[in-house]
C-alpha positions as CSV (number, residue, x, y, z in Angstrom):
1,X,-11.8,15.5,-4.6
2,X,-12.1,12.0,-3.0
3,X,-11.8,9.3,-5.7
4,X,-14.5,6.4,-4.0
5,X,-14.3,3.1,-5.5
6,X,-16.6,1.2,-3.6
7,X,-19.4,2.3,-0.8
8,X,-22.2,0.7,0.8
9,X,-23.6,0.4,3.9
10,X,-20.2,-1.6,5.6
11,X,-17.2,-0.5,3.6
12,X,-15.6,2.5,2.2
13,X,-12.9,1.8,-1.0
14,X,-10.6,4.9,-1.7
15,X,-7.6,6.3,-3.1
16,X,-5.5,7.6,-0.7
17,X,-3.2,10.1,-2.7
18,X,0.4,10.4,-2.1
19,X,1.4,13.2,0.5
20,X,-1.5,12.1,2.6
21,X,-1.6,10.2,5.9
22,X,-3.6,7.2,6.6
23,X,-4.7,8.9,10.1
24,X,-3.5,11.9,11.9
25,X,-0.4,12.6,13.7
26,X,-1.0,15.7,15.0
27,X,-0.3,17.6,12.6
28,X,-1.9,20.0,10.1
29,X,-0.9,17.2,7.3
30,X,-3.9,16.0,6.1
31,X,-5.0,12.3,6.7
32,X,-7.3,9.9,4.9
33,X,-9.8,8.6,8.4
34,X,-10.4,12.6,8.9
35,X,-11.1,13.3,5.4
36,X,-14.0,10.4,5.2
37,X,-15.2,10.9,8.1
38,X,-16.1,14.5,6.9
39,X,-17.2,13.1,3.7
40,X,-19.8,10.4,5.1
41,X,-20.9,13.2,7.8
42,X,-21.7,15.4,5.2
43,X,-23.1,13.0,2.7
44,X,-25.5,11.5,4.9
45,X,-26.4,14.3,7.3
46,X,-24.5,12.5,10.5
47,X,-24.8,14.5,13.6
48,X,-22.1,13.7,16.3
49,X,-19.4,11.6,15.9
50,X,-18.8,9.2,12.5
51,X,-17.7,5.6,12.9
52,X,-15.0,5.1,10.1
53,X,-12.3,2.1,11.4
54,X,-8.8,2.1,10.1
55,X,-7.9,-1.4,9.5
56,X,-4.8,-1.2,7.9
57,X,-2.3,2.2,6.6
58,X,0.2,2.7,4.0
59,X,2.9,5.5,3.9
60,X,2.5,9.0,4.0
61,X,4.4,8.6,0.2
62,X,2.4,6.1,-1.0
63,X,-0.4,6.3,-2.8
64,X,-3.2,3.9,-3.8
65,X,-6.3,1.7,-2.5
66,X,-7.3,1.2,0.5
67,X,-10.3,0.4,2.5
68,X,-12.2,1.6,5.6
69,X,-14.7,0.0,8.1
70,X,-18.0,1.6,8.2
71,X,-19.0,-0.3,11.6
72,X,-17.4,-1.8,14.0
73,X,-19.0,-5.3,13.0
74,X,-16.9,-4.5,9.4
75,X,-13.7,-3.6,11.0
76,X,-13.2,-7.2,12.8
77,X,-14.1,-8.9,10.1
78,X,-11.8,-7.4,8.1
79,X,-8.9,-7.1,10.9
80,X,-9.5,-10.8,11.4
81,X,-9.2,-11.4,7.0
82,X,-5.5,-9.3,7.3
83,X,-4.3,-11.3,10.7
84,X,-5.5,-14.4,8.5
85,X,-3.2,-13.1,5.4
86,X,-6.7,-13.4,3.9
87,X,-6.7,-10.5,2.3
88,X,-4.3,-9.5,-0.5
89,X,-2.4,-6.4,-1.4
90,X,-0.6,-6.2,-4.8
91,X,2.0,-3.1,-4.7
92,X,3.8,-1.6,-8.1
93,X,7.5,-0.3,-7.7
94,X,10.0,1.0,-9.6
95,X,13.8,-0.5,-8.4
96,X,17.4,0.7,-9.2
97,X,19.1,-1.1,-11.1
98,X,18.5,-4.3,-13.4
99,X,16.4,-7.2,-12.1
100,X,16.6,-10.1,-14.4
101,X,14.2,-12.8,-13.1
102,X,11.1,-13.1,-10.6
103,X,11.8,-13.7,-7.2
104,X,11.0,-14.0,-3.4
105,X,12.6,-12.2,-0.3
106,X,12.7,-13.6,3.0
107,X,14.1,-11.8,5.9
108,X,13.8,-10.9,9.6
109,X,13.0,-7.5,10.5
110,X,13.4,-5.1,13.6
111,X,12.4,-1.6,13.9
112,X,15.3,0.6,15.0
113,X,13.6,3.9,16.2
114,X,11.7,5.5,13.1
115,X,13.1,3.0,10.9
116,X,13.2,-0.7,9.9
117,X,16.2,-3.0,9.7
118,X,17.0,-6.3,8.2
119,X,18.6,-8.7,11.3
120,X,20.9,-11.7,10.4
121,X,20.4,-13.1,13.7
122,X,16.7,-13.8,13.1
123,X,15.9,-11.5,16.8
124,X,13.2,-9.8,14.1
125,X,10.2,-11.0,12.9
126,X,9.7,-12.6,9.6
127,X,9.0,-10.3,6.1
128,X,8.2,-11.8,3.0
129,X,7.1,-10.8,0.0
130,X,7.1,-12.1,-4.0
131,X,7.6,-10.3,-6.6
132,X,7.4,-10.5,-10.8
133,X,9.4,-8.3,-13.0
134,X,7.7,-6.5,-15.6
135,X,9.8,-4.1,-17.1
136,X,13.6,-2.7,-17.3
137,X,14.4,1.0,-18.8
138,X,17.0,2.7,-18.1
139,X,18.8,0.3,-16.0
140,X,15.7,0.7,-13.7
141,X,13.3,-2.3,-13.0
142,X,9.8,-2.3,-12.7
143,X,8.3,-4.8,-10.6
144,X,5.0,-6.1,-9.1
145,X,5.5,-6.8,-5.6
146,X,2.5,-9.6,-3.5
147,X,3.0,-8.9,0.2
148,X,3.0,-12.2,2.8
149,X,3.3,-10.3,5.5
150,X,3.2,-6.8,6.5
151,X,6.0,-5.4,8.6
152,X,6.8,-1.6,9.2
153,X,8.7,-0.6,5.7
154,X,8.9,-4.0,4.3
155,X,9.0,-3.8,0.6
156,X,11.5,-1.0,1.4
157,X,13.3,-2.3,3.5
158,X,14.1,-5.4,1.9
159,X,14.1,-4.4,-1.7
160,X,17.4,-2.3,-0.4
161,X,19.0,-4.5,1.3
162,X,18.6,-7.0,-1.4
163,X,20.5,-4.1,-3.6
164,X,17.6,-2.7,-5.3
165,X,16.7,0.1,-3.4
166,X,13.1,1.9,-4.9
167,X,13.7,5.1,-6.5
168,X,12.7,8.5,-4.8
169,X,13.2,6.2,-0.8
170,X,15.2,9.0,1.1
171,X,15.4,6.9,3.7
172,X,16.4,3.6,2.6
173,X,17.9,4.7,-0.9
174,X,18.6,8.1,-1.7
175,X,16.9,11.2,-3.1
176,X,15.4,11.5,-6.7
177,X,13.4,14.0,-8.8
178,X,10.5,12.2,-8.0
179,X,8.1,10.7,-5.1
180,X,9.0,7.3,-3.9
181,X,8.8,4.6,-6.5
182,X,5.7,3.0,-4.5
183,X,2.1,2.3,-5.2
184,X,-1.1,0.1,-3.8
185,X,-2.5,-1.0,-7.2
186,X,-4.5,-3.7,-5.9
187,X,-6.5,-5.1,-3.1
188,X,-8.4,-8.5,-2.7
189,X,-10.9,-9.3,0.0
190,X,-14.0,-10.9,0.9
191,X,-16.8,-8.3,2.1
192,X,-16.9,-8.7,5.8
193,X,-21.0,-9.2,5.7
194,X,-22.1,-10.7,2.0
195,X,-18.7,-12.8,2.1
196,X,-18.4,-11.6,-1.8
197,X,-15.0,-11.9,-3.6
198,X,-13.9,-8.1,-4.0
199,X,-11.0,-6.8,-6.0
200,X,-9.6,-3.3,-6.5
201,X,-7.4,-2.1,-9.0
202,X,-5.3,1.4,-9.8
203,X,-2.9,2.2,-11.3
204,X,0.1,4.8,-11.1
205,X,0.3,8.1,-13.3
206,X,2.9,10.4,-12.1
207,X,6.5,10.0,-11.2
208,X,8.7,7.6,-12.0
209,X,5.8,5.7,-13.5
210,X,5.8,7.5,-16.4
211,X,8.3,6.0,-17.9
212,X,6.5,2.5,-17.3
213,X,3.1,3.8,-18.6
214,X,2.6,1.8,-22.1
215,X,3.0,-1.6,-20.2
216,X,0.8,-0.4,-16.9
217,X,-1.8,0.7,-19.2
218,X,-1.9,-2.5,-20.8
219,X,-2.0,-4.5,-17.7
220,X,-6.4,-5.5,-17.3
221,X,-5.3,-6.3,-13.7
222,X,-1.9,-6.7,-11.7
223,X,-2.8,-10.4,-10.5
């Protein structure tokens, strides 16, 4: 069942769950633009093709909000917000080991085949990213993670090379009993047409999570 947060006549807000892609590689693993695009033809009576524009992805493993284009008109608006860093994307994670104070990471970044890489000799291009700490258990942090930019793996990416790799990241940590440690909780942006303020919020309920879930649920928002 699709969880819809928001639709009118422009946009389209969703959870995208974990274990699905943003759009289609080819595979038989399903993917969020094929999904809607089933759901609006259905819902409305479409015949042909649907318009639904992909303006921005997370991971296969990540869950949370995202939003789609409903026409074309929608989907440069809102490409133009995210080239403009206009709008916003708040991320939860869950870190090994103990953070003890808030922080920023700055680094340069270069994809290397199917993954990302921190460079020291700045031939990358610049990732940064805030974050506020929230919780510690079990020598494990908690954090609430702003995004400046968006580069290919960038939360993590750099939250392992700063030594605090997320929990359940196979690729840039190592395995756990759980997903990866990641989630979209939040997204800010203006609406492409009515120029309203909108803002999005989930949270995370399965996973490493759990063990954060008295001070997630008490959150209002993850500003």
């Amino acid at each position: 069942m699709i969880n819809i947060l928001y639709e009118d006549n422009h946009l389209l807000v969703v959870e995208k769950k974990v274990g699905v892609l943003s759009q289609s590689d080819g595979t038989n693993t399903p993917d969020m633009l094929t999904i809607l695009k089933a759901y609006i033809k259905e819902k409305y009576n479409k015949p042909g093709n649907v318009y639904l524009g992909l303006v921005h992805r997370l991971d296969k493993n990540v869950g949370g909000v995202m939003v789609f284009a409903k026409t074309s008109k929608a989907a440069r608006r809102l490409s133009e917000q995210i080239r403009n860093r206009e709008l916003k994307k708040t991320y939860l994670a869950v870190c090994k080991g103990v953070i003890k104070s808030d922080g920023k990471y700055q680094d340069y970044l270069k994809r290397v085949e199917y993954r990302s890489e921190v460079s020291n000799n700045e031939d990358g291009k610049l990732a940064s990213l805030n974050f506020k700490v929230l919780d510690v258990k079990d020598n494990n942090t908690l954090v609430k993670i702003n995004l400046e930019t968006g580069r290919h793996h960038q939360i993590r990416v750099q939250f392992s090379y700063h030594n605090h790799p997320l929990l359940g990241d196979e690729k840039y940590g190592s395995k756990g009993k759980y997903p990866l440690a990641l989630f979209a909780c939040n997204l800010k942006f203006s609406h492409p047409i009515t120029k309203e303020k909108l803002s999005f919020y989930l949270v995370p309920k399965e996973g490493y999570f759990t063990s954060f879930a008295d001070i997630i649920k008490g959150k209002k928002d993850f500003n």
